[in-house]
Backbone and ligand atoms as CSV (ligand in chain L), in Angstrom:
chain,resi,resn,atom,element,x,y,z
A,1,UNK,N,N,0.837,-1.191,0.000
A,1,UNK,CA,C,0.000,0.000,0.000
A,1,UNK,C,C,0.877,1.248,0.000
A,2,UNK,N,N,0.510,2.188,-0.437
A,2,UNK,CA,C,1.757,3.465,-0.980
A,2,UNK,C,C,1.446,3.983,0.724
A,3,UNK,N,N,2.272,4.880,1.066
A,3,UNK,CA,C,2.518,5.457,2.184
A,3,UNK,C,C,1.521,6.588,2.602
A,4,UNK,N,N,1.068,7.021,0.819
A,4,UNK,CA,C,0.309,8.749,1.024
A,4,UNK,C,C,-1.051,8.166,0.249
A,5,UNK,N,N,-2.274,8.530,0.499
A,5,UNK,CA,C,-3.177,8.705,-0.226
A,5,UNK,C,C,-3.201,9.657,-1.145
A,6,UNK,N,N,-3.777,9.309,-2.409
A,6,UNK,CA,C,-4.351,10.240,-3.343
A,6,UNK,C,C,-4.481,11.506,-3.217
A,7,UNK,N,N,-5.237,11.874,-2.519
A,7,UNK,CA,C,-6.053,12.845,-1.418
A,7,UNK,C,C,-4.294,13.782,-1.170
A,8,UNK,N,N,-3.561,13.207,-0.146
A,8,UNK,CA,C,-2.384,13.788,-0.089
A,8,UNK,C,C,-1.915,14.262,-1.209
A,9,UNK,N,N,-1.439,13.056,-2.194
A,9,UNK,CA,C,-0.834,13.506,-3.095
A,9,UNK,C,C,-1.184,14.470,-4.188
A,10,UNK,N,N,-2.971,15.000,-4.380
A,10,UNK,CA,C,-3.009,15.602,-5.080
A,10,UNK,C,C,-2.755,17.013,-4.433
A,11,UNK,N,N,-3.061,17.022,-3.237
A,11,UNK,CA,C,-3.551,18.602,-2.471
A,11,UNK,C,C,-1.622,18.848,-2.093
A,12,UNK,N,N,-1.023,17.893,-2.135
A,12,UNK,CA,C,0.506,18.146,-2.097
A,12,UNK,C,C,0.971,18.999,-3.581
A,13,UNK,N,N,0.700,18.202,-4.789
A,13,UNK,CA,C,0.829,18.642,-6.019
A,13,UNK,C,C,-0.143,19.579,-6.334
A,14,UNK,N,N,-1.039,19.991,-6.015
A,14,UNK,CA,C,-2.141,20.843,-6.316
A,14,UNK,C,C,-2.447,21.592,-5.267
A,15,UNK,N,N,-1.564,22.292,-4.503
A,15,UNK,CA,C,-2.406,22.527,-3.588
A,15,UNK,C,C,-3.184,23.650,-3.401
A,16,UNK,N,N,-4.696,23.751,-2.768
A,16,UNK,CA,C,-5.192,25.075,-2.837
A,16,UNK,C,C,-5.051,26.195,-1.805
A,17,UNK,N,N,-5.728,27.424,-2.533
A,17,UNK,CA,C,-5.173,28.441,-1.292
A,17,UNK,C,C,-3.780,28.957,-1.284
A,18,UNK,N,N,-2.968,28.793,-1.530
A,18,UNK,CA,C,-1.613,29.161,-0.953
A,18,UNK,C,C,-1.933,30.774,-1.702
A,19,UNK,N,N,-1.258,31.441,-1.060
A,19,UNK,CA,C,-0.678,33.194,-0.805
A,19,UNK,C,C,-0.818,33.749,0.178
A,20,UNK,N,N,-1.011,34.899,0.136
A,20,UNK,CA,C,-1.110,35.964,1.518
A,20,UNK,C,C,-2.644,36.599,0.927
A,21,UNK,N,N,-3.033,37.049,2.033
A,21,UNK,CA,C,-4.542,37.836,2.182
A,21,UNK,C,C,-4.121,39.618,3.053
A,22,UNK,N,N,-3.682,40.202,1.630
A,22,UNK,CA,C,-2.970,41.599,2.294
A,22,UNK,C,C,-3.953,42.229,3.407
A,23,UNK,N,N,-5.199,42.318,3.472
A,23,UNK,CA,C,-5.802,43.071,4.260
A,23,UNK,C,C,-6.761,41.941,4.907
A,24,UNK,N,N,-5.965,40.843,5.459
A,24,UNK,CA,C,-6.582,40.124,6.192
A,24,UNK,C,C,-7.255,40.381,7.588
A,25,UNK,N,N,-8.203,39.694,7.950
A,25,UNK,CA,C,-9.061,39.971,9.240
A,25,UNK,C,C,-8.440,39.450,10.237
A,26,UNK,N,N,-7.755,38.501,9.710
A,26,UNK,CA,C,-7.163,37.903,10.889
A,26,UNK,C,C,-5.860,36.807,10.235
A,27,UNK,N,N,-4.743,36.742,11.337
A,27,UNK,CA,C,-3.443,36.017,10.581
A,27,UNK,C,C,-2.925,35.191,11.760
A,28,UNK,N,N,-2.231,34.188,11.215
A,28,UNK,CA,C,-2.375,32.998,12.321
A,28,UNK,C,C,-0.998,32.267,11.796
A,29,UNK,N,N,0.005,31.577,13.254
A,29,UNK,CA,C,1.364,31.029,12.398
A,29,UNK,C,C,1.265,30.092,13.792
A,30,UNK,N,N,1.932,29.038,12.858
A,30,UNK,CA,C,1.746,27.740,13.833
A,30,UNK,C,C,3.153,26.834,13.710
A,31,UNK,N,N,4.005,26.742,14.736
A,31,UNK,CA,C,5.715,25.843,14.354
A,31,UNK,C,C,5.613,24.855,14.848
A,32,UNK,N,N,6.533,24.012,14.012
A,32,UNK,CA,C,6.981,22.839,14.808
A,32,UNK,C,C,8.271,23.013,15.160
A,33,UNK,N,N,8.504,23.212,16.671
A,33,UNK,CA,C,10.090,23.261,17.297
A,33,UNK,C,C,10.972,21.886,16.850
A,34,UNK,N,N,10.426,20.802,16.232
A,34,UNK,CA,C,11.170,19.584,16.197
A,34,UNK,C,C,11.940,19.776,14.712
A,35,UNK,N,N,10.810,19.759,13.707
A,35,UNK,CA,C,10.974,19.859,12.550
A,35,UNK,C,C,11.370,20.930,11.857
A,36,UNK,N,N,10.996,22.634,12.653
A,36,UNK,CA,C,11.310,23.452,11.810
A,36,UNK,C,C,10.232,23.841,10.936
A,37,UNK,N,N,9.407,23.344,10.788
A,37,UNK,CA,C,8.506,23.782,9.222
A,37,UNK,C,C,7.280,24.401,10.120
A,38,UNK,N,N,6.759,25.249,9.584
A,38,UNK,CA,C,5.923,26.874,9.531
A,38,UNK,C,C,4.614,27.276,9.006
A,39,UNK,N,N,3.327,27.002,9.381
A,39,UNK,CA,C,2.235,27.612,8.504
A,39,UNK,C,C,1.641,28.636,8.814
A,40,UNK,N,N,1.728,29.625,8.082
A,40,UNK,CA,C,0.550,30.798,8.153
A,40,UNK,C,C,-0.311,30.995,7.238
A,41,UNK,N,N,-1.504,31.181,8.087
A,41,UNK,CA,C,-2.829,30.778,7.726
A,41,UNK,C,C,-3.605,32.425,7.758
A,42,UNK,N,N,-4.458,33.129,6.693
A,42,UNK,CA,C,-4.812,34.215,6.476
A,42,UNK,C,C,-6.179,34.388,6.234
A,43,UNK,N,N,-7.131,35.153,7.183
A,43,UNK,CA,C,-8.492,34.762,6.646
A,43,UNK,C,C,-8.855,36.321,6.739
A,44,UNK,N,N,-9.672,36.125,5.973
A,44,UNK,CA,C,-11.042,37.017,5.655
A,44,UNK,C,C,-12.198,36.827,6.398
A,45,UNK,N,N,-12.784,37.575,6.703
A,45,UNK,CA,C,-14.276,37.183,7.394
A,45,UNK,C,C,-15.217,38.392,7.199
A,46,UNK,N,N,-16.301,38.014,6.485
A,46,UNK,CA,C,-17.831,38.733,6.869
A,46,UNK,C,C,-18.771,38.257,6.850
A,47,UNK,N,N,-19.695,38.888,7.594
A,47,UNK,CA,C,-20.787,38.567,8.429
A,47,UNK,C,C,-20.364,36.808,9.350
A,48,UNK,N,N,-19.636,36.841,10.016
A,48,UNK,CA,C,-19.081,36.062,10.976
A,48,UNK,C,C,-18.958,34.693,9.703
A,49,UNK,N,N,-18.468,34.408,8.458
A,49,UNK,CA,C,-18.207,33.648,7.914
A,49,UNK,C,C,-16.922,33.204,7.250
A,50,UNK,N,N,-16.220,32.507,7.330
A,50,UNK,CA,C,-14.784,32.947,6.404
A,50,UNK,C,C,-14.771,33.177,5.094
A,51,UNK,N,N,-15.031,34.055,4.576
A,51,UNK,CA,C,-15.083,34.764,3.244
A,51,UNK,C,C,-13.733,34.270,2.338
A,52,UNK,N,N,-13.094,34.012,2.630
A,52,UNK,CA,C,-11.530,33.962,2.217
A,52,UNK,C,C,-10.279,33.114,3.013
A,53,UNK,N,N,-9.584,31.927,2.451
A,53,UNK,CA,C,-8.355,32.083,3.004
A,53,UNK,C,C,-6.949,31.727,2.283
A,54,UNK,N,N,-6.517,31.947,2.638
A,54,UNK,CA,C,-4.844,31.319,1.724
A,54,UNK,C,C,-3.742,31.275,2.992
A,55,UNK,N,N,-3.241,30.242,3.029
A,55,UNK,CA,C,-1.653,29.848,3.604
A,55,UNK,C,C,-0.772,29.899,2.666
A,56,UNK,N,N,0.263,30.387,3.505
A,56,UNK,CA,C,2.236,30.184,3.297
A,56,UNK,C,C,2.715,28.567,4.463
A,57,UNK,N,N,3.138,27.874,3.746
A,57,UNK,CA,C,4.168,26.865,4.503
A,57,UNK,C,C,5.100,26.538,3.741
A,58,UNK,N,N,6.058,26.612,4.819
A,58,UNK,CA,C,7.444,26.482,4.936
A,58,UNK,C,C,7.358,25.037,5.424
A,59,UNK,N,N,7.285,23.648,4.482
A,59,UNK,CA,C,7.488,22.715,5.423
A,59,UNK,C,C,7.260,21.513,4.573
A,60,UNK,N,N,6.773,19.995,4.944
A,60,UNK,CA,C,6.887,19.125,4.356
A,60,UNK,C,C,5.680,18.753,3.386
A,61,UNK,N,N,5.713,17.775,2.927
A,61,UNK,CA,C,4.803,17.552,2.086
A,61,UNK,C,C,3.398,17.212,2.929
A,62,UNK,N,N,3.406,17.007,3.788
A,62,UNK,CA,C,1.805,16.587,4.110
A,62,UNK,C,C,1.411,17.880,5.365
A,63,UNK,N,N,2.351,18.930,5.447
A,63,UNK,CA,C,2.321,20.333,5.945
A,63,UNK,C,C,1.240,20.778,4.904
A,64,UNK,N,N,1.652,20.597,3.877
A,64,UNK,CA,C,1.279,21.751,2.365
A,64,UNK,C,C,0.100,20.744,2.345
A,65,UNK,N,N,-0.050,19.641,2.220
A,65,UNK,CA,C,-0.951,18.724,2.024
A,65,UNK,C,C,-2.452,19.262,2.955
A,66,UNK,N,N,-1.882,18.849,4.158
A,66,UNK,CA,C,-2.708,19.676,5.409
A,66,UNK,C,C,-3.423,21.008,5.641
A,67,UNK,N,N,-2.550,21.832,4.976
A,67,UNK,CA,C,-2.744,23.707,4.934
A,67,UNK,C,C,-3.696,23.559,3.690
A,68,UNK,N,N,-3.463,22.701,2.857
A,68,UNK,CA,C,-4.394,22.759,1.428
A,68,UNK,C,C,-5.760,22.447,1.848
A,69,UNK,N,N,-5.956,21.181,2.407
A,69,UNK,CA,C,-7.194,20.754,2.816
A,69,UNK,C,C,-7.940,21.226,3.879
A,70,UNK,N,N,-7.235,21.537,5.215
A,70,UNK,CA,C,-7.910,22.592,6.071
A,70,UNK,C,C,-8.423,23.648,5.738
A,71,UNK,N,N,-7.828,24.869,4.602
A,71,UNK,CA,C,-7.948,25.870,4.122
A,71,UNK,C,C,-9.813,25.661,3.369
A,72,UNK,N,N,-9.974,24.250,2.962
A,72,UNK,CA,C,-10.806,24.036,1.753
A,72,UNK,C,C,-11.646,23.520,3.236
A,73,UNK,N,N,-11.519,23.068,3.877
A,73,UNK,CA,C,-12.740,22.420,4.788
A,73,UNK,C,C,-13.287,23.751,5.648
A,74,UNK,N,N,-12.767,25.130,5.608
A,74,UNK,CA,C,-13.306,26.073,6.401
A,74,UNK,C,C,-13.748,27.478,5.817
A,75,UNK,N,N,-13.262,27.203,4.340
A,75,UNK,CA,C,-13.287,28.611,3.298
A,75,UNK,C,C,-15.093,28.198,2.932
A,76,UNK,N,N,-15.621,29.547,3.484
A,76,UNK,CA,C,-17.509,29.370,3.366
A,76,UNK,C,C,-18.157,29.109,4.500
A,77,UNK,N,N,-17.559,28.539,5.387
A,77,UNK,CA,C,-17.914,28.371,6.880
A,77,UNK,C,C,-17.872,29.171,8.055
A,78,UNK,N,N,-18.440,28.934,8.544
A,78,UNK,CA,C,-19.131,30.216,9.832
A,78,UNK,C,C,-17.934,29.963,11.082
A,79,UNK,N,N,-17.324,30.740,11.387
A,79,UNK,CA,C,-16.233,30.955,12.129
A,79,UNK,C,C,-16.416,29.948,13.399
A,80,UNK,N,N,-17.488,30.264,13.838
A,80,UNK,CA,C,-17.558,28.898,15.350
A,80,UNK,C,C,-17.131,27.787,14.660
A,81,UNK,N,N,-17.308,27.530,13.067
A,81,UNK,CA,C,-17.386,25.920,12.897
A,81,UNK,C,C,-15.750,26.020,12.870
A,82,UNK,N,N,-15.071,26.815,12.049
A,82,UNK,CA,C,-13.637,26.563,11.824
A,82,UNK,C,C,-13.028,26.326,13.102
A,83,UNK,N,N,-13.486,26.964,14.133
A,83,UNK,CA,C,-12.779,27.590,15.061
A,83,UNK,C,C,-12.454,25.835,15.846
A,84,UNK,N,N,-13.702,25.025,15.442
A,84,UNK,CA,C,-13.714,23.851,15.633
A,84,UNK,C,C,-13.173,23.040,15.230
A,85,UNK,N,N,-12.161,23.012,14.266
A,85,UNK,CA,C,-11.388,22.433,12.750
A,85,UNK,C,C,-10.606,21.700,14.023
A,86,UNK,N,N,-10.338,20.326,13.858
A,86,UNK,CA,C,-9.535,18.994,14.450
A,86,UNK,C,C,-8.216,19.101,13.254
A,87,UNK,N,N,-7.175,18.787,13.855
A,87,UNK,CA,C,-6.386,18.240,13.378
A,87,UNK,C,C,-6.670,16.434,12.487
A,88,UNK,N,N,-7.604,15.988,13.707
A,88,UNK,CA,C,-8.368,14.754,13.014
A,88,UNK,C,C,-9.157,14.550,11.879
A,89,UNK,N,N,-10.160,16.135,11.878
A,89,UNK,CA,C,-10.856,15.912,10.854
A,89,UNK,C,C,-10.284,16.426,9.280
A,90,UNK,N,N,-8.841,17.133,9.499
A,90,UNK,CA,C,-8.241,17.159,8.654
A,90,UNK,C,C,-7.666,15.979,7.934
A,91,UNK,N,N,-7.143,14.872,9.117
A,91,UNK,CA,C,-6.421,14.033,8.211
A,91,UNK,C,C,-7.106,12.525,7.540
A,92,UNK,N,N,-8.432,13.079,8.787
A,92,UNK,CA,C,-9.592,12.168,7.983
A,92,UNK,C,C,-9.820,12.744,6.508
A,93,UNK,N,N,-10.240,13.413,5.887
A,93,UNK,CA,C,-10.327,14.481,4.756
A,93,UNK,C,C,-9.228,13.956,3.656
A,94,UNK,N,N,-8.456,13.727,4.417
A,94,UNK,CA,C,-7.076,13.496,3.803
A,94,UNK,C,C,-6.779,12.103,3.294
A,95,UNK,N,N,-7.731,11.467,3.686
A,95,UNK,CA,C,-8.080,9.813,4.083
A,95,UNK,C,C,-6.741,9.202,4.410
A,96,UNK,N,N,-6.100,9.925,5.765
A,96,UNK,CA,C,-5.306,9.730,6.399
A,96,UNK,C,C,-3.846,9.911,6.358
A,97,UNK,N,N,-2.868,10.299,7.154
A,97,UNK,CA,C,-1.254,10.040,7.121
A,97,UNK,C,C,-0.898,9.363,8.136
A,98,UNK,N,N,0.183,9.042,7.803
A,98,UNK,CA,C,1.349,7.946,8.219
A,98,UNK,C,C,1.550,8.526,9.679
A,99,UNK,N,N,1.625,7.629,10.639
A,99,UNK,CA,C,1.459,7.764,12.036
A,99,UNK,C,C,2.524,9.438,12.456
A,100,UNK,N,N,3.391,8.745,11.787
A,100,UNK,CA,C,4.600,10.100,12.192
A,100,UNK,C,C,4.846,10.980,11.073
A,101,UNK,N,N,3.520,11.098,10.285
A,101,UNK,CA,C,2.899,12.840,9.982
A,101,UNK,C,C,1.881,12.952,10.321
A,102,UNK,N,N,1.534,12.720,11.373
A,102,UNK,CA,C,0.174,13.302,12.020
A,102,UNK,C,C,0.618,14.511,12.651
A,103,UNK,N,N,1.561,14.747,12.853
A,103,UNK,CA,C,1.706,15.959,13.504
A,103,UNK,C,C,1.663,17.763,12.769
A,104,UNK,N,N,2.270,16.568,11.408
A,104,UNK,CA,C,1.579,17.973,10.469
A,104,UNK,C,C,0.402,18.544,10.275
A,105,UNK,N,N,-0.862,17.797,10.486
A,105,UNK,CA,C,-2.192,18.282,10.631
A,105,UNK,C,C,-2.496,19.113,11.500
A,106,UNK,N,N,-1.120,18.494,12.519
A,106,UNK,CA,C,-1.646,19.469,13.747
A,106,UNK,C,C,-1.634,21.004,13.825
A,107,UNK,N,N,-0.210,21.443,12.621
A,107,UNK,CA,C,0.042,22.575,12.457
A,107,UNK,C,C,-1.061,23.105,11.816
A,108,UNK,N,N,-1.841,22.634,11.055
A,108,UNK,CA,C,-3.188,23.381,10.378
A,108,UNK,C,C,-4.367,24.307,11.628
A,109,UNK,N,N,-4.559,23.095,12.383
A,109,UNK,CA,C,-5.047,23.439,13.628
A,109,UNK,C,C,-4.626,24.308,14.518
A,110,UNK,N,N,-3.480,24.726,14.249
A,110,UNK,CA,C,-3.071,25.110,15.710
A,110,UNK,C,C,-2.772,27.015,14.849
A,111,UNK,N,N,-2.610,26.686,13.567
A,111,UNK,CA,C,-2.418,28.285,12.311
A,111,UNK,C,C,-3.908,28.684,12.566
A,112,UNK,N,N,-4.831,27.962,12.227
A,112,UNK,CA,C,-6.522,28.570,12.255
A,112,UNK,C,C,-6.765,29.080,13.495
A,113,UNK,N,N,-6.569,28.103,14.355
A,113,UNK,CA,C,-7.101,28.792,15.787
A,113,UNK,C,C,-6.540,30.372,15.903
A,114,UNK,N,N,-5.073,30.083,15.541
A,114,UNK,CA,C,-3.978,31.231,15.893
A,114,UNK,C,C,-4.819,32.867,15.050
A,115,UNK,N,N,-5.391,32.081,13.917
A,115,UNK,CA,C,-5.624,32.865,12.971
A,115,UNK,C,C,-7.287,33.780,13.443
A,116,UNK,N,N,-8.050,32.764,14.080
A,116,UNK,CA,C,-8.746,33.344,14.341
A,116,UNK,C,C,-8.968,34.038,15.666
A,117,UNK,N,N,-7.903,34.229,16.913
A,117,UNK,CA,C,-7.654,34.485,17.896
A,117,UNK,C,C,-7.155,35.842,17.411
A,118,UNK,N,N,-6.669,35.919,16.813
A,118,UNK,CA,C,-5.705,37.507,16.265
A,118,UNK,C,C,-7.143,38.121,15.735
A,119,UNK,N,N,-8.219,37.135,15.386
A,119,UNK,CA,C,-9.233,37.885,14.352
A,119,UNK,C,C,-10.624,38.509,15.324
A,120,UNK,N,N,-10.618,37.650,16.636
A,120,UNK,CA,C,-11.388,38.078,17.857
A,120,UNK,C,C,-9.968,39.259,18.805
A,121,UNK,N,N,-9.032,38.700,18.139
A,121,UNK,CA,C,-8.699,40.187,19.170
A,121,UNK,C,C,-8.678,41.148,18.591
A,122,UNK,N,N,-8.237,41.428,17.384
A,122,UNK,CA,C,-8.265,42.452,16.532
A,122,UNK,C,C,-9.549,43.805,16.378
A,123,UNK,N,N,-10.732,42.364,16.754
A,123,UNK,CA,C,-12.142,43.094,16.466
A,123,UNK,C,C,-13.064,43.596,18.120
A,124,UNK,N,N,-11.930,42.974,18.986
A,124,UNK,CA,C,-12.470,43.286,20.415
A,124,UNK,C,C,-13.928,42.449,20.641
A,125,UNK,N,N,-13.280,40.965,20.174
A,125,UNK,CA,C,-14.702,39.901,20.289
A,125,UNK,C,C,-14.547,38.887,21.177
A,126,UNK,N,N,-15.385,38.786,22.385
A,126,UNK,CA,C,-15.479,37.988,23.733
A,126,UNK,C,C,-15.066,36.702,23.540
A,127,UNK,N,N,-13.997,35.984,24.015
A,127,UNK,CA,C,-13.979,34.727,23.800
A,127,UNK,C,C,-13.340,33.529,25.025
A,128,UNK,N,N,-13.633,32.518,25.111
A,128,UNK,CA,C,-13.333,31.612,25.865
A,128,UNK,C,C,-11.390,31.408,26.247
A,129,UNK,N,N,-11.147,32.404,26.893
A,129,UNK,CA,C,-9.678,31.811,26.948
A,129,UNK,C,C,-8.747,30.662,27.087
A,130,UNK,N,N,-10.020,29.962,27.419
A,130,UNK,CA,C,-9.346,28.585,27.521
A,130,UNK,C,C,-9.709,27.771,26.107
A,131,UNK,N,N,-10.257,28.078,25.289
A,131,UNK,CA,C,-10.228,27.352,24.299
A,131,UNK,C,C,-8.947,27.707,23.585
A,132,UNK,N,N,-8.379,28.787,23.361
A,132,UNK,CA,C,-7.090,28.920,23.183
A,132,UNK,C,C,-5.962,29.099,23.293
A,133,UNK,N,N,-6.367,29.114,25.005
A,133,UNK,CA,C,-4.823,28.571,25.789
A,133,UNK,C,C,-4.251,27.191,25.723
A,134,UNK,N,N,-5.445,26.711,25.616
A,134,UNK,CA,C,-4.937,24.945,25.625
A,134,UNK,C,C,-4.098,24.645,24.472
A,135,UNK,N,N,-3.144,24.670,25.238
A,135,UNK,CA,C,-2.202,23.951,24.097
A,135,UNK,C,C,-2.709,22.334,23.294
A,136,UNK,N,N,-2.265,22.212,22.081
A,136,UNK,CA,C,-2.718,21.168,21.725
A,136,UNK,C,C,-1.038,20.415,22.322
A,137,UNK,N,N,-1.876,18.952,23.034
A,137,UNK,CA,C,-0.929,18.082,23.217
A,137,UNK,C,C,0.208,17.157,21.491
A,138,UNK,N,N,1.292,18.099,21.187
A,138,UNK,CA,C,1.804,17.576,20.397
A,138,UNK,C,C,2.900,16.427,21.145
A,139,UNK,N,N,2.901,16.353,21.717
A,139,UNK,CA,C,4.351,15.430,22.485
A,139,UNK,C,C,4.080,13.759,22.034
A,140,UNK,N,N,2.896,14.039,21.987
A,140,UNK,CA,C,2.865,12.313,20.857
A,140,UNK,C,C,3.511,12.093,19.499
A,141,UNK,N,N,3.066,13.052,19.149
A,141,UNK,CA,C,3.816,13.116,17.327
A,141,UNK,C,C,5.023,13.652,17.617
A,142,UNK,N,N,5.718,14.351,18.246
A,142,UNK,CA,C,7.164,14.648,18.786
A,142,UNK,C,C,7.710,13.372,19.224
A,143,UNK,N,N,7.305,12.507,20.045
A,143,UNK,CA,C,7.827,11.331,20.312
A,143,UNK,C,C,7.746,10.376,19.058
A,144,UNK,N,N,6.662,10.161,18.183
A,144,UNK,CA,C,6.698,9.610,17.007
A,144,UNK,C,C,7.316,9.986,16.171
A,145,UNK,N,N,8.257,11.215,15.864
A,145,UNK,CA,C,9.335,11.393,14.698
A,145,UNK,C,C,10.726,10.340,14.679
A,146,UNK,N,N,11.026,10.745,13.645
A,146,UNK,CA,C,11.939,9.760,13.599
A,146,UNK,C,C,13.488,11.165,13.929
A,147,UNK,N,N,12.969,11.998,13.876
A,147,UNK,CA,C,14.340,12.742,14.358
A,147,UNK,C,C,14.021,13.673,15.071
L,1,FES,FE1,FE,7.267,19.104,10.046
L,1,FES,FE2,FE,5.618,17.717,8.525
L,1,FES,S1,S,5.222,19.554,9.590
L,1,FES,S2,S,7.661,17.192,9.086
């Protein structure tokens, strides 16, 4: 069985979204201290919907893979729902990666939230601090790399 699904490999080779959103509503960057690789995630929003988004990553193939398909599972959607975006339901979408790139999904998750936290602070909009203090537990997929 090949390592990457379809799904990966096209949104790797194809991927959508990528640029910058100059007069974005809100901007969001998410690292991996292990790996090094980088996503920023850029949205638009009106009437509380994401009108718009495009990512920059700096990073591996199922990074770009990830930023492609997250971008497409929340572009048209009403901000509570993104705000809800799993790293899981990304790589479900993805119809899955390899145990030790799961952690790249995570960076999708962790750019949106970022992205839309800058986009409630920006606009002086009430929000749950603990939904985005919580760090997402990466130390699993950190322990699952191979370097
Ligand atoms: Fe770093 Fe994929 S995000 S290896």
């Amino acid at each position: 069985m090949a390592l990457y699904s379809d799904k990966v490999m096209d949104h790797f080779r194809n991927p959508r979204n990528v640029g910058v959103i100059e007069d974005a509503d809100g901007v969001g960057e998410a690292g991996n201290p292990v790996c090094g690789d980088i996503m920023k995630i850029y949205l638009k929003i009106d009437n509380d919907t994401i009108s718009d988004v495009k990512f920059e990553t700096f990073g591996c193939g199922s990074a770009i893979a990830s930023s492609s398909m997250a971008t497409e599972l929340i572009k048209g959607k009403p901000v509570e729902e993104a705000a809800s975006l799993t790293n899981k339901a990304v790589t479900e979408a993805l119809d899955g990666l390899p145990a030790h790139k799961l952690h790249c999904s995570v960076l999708a998750e962790e750019a949106i939230r970022a992205a839309l936290k800058d986009y409630y602070d920006r606009h002086g909009i009430a929000y749950d601090e603990n939904r985005f203090a919580a760090a997402i537990d990466c130390a699993h997929c950190h322990d699952a790399m191979p370097n």
